[in-house]
Residue frames relative to the residue before (quaternion, step in Angstrom):
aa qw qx qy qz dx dy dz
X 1.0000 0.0000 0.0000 0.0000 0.00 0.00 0.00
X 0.5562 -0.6966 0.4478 0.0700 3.39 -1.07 0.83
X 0.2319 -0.8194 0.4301 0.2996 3.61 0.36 1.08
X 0.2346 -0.8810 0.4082 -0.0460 3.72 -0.81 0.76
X 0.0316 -0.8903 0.4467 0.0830 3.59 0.15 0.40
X 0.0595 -0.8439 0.5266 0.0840 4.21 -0.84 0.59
X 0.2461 -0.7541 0.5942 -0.1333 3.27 -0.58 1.18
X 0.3228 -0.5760 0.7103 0.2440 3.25 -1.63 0.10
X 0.3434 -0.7160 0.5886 0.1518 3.44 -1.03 1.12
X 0.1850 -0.7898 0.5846 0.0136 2.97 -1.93 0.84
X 0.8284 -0.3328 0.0914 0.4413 3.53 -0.60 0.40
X 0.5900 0.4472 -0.3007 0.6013 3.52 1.61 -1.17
X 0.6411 0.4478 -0.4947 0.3791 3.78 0.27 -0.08
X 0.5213 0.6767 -0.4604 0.2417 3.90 0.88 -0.01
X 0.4666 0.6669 -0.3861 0.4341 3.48 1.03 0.36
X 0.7327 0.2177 -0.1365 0.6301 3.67 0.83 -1.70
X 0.3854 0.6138 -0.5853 0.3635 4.11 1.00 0.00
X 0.8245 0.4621 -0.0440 0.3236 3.11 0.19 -1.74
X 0.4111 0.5286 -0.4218 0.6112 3.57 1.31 0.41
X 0.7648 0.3528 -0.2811 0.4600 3.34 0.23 -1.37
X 0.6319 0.5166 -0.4169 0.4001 3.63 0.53 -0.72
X 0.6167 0.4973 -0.4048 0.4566 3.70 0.74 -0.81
X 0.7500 0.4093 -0.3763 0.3583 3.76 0.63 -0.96
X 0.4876 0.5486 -0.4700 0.4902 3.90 1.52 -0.18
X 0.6818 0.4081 -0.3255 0.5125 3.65 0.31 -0.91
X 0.6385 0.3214 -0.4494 0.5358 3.80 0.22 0.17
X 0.5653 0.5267 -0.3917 0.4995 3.82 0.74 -0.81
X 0.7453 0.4286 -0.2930 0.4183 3.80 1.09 -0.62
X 0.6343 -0.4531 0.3872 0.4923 3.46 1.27 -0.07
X 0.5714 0.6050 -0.3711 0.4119 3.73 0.85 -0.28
X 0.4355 -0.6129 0.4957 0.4347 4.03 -0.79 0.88
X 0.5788 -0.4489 0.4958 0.4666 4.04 -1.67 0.18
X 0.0920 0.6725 -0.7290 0.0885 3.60 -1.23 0.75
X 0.1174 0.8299 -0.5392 -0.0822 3.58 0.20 0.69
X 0.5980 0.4228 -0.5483 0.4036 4.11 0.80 0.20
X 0.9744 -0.0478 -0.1834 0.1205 3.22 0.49 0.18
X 0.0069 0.4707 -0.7550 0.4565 1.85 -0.05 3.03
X 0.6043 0.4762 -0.5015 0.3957 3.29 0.66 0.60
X 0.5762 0.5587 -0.2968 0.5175 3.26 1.13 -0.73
X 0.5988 0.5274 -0.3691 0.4765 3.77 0.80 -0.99
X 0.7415 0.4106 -0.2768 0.4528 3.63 0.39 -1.50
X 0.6171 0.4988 -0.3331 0.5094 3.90 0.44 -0.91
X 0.7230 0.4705 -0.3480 0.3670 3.61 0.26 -0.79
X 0.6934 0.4370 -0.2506 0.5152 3.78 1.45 -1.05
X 0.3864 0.5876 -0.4301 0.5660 3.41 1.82 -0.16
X 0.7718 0.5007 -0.2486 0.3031 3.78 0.05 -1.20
X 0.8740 0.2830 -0.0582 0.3906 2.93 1.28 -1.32
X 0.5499 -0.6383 0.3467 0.4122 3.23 1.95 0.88
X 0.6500 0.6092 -0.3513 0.2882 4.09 0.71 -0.22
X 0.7891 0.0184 -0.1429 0.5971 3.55 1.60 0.79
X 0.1547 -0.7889 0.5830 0.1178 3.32 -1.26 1.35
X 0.3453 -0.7794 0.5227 0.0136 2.94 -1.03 1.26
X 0.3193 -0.7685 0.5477 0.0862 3.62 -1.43 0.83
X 0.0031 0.8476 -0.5288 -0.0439 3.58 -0.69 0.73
X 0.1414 -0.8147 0.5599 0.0522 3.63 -0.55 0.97
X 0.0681 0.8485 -0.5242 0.0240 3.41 -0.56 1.20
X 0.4889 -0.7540 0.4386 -0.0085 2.95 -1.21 1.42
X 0.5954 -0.1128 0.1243 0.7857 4.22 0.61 1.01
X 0.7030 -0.4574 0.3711 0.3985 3.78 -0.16 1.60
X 0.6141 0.5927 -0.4058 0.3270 3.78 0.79 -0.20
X 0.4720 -0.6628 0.4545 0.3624 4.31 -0.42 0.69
X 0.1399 -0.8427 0.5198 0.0099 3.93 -0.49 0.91
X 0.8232 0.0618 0.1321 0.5486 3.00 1.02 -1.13
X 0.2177 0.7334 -0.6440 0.0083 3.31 -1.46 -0.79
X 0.4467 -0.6385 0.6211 0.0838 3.09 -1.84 1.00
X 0.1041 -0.7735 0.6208 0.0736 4.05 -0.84 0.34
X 0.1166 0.6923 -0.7115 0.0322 3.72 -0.39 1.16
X 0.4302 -0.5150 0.7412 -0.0186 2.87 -2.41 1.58
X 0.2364 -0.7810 0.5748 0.0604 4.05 -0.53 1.48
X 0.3277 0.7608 -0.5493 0.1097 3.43 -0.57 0.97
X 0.5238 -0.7369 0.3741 0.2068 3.82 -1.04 0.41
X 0.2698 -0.6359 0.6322 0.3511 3.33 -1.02 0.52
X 0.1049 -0.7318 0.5424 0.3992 3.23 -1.42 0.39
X 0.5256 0.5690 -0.4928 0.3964 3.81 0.66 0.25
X 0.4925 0.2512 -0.4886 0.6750 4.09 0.95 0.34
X 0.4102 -0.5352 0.7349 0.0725 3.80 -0.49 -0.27
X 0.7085 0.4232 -0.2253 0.5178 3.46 1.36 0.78
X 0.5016 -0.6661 0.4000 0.3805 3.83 -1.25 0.39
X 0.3139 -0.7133 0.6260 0.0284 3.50 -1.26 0.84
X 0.1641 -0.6393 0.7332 0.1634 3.89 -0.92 0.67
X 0.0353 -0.6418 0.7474 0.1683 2.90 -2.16 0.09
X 0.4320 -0.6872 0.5712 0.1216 2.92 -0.64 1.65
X 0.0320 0.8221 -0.5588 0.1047 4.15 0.33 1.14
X 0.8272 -0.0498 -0.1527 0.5384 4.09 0.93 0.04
X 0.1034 -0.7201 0.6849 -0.0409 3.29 -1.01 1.36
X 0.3688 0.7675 -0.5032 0.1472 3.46 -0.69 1.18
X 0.1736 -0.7700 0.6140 0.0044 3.21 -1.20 1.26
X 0.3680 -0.7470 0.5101 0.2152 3.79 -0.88 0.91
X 0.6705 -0.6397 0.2449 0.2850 2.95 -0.75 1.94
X 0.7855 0.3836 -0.3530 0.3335 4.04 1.08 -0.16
X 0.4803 0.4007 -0.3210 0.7112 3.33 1.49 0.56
X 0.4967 0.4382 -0.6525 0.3681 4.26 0.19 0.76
X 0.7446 0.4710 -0.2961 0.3688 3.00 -1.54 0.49
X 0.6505 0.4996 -0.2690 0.5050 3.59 1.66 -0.33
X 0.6909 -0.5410 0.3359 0.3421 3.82 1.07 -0.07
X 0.2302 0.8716 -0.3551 0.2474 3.37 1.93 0.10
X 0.7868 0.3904 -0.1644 0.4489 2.53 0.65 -2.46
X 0.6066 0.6844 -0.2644 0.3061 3.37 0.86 -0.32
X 0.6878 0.3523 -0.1768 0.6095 3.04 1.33 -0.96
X 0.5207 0.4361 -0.5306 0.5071 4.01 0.84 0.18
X 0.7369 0.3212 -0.4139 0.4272 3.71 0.36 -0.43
X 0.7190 0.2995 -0.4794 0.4045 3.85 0.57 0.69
X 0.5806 0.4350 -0.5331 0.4353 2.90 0.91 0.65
X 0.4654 0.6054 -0.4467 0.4663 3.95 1.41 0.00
X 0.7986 0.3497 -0.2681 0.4099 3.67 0.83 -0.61
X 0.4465 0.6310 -0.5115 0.3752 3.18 1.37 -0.38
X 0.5890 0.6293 -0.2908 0.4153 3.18 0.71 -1.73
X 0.8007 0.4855 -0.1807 0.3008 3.80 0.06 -1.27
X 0.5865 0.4303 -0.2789 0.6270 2.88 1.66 -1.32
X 0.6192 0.5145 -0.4502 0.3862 4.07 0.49 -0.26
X 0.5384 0.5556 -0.2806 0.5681 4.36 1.48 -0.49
X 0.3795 -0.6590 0.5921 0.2666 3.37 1.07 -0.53
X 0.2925 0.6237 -0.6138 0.3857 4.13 1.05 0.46
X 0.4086 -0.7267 0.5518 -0.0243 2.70 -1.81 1.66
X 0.7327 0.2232 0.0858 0.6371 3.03 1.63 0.04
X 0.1209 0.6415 -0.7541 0.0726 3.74 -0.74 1.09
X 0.0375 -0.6800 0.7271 -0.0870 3.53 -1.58 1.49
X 0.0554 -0.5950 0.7926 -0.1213 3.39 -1.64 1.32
X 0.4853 -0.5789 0.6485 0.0938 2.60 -2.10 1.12
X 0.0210 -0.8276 0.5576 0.0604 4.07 -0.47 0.68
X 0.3079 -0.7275 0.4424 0.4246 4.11 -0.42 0.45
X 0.7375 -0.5289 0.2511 0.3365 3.23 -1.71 1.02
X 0.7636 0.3950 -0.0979 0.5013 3.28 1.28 -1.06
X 0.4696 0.5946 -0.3942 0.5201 3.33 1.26 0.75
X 0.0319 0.8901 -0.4545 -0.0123 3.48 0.38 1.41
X 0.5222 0.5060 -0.4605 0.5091 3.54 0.99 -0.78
X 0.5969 0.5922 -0.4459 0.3069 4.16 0.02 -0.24
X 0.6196 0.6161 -0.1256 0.4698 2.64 1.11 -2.35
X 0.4838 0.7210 -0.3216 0.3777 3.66 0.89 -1.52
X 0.7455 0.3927 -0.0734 0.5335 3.25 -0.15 -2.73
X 0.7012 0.3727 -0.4994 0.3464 3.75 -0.28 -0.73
X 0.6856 0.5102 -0.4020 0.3286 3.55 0.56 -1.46
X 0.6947 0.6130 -0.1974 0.3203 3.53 1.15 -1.18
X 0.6504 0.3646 -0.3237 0.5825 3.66 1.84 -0.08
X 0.7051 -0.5082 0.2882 0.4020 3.05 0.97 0.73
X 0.5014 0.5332 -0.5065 0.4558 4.15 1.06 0.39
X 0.2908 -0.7270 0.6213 0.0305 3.52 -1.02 1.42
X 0.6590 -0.4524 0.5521 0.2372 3.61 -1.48 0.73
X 0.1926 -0.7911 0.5669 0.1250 3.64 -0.80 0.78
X 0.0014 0.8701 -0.4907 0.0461 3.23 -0.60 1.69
X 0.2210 0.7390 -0.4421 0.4577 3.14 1.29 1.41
X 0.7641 0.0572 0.0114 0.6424 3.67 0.28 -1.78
X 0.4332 -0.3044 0.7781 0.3381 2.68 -2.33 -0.03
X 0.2264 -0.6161 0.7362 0.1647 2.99 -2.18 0.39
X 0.0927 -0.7196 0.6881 0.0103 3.90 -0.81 1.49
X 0.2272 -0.6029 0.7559 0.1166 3.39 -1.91 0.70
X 0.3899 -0.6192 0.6772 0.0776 3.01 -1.50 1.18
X 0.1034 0.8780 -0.4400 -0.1573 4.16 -0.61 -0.10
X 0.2722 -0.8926 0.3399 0.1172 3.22 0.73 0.94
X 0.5381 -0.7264 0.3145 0.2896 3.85 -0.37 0.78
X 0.5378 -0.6342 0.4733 0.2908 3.60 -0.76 1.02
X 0.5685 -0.5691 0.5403 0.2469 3.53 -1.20 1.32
């Protein structure tokens, strides 16, 4: 196993963020665009609207988590969405992805959020696996619907 280390990233990490973010957004089907994921990440850096995790693997960036803060108002409480969970295919399998998501709940459970919720693809099982396996359960209450409004 690979000794590993997770952190909360900070503005000086927008250099090795943004590499990795470009290779999740290709990993997501999206073409490589790596200025801007730099702009994306630097802007939620600027504008305080997500806190982001980085797990690095021999001082080297592996990974990283990306919560989005938002509120329920029927708990009357904050809510994370865990919205990017990514680990670079030579450091999977080593406990990474694992250890960004306790360090996503530490965090959450430190806001007092009643609730952290992520979307995970159907056919993504090794995910589906890890989430069920820290103890995050499938919501069998709602459906989840997307609206897409038309490009300007």
């Amino acid at each position: 196993m690979t000794p590993f280390a997770v952190r909360q990233a900070v503005l000086a990490d927008l250099e090795a963020l943004s590499a990795l973010f470009d290779q999740y957004r290709q990993f997501q089907g999206r073409p490589a665009d790596l200025p801007a994921c730099r702009a994306f990440l630097n802007a939620r850096f600027e504008h305080g609207q997500s806190v982001v995790f980085l797990g690095e693997t021999e001082g080297r960036a592996a990974g990283f988590a990306q919560l989005y803060p938002i509120f329920s108002s029927t708990a009357l409480a904050r809510v994370f969405i865990l919205n990017d969970l990514f680990v670079a295919p030579a450091a999977r399998r080593t406990g990474l992805a694992s250890a960004l998501l306790a360090a996503v709940e530490h965090h959450a459970q430190a806001f007092g959020a009643c609730r952290l919720s992520l979307n995970v693809a159907r056919d993504n099982l090794p995910a589906q696996q890890l989430y069920q396996t820290r103890g995050w359960v499938q919501d069998g209450e709602y459906f989840m619907f997307h609206r897409f409004p038309p490009r300007a």
